[in-house]
N, C-alpha and C positions, 0 to 999 in steps of 0.2 A: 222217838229216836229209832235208827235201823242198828242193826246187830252186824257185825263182820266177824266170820269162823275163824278163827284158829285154834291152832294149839298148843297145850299149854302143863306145863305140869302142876299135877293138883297135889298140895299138903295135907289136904282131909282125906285124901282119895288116894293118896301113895302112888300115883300112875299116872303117865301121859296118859292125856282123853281131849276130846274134841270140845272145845269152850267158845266162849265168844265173846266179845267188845262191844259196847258202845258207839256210835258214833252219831253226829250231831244234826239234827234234821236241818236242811238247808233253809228247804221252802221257807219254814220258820223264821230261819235266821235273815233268809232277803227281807219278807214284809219285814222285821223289826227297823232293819237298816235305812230301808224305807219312809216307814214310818217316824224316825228318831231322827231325820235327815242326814242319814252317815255314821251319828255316833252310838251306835252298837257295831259297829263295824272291827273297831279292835278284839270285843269280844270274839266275836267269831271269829276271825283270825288266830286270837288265841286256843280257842275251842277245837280250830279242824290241828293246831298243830299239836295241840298236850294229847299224846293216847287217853284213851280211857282204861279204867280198869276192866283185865281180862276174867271172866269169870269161869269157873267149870259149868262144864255141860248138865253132868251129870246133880252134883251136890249145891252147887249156885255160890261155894267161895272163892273167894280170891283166888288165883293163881300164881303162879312165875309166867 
């Protein structure tokens, strides 16, 4: 999976700091769809639309 930065306010960390996301390897998700003749395809769909959780940079929990 690739990471996208934002930011975000950390609970363990009491401070804004620079964190980062999740997001859904594509490549991946074509051969599946591919391969499945289509039906992974709602997955994915579902996958690029739900965020993932944003994590801290620093500490590695959850954030807001």
């Amino acid at each position: 999976m690739s990471q996208r930065r934002v930011t975000i306010y950390c609970r363990n960390c009491r401070h804004s700091t620079l964190g980062y996301q999740e997001r859904p390897n594509h490549v991946l998700h074509l051969i599946a769809t591919l391969f499945l003749c289509g039906a992974w395809l709602p997955v994915w769909l579902l996958l690029c639309c739900l965020p993932g959780p944003k994590k801290c940079g620093r500490c590695g929990m959850a954030g807001r």
